[in-house]
N, C-alpha and C positions, 0 to 999 in steps of 0.2 A: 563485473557484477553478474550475477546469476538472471536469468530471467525471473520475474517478478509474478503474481496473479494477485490481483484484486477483484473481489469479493465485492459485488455493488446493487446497490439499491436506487442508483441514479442522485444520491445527492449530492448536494453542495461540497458535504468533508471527503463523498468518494471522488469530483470531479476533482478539489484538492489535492489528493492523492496521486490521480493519473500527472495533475502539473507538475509534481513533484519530479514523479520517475523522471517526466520530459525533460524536465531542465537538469538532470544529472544522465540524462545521453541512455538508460536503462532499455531496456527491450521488457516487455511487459502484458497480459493478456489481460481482459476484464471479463470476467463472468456478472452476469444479471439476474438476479433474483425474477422467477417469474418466468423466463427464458431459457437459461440452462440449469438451472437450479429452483426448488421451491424453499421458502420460508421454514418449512420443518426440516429439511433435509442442512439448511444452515445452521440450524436452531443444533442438529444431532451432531454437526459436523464440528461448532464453534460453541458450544452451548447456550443455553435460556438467556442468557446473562449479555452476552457479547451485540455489539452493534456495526453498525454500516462504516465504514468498508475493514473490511479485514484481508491484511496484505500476507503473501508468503513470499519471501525469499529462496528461490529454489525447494528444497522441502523443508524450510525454517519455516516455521510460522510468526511472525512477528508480532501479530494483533493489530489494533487500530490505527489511524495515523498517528498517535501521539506517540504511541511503541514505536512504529518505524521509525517517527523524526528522531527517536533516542538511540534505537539499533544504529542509523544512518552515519549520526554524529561521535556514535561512539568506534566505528568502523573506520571514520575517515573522510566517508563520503560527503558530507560535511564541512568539511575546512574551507573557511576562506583563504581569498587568494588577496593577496598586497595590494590594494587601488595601484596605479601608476600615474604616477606624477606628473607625468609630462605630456 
């Protein structure tokens, strides 16, 4: 998997997000609103419309986490694995 960036505003569905990458072993940067980036400059980058967090894929863009959880699952990354029985 590509290195990831997240797009963050410090919430709840970006901290989400970061759990996400963790538990699928990803390598991942977070940029912060306010920090390395302002408000307008995400507004010009992701448009008026878009909200916290917005992930890329190497230079895919994927959009929110509800895009990623679909890019994710439709890539593979995704799949469960067989409980084991024993």
């Amino acid at each position: 998997m590509n290195i990831a960036v997240i797009y963050s505003d410090n919430s709840q569905e970006c901290e989400r997000a970061c759990q996400l990458l963790t538990s699928l072993g990803a390598k991942y940067r977070v940029y912060y609103v306010n920090d390395e980036f302002s408000y307008q400059q995400f507004q010009m980058e992701f448009g008026c419309d878009a909200h916290f967090p917005q992930i890329t894929l190497g230079s895919k863009h994927l959009g929110g986490l509800k895009d990623a959880l679909h890019y994710l699952k439709e890539k593979g990354y995704l799949s469960r694995k067989p409980k084991s029985t024993s």
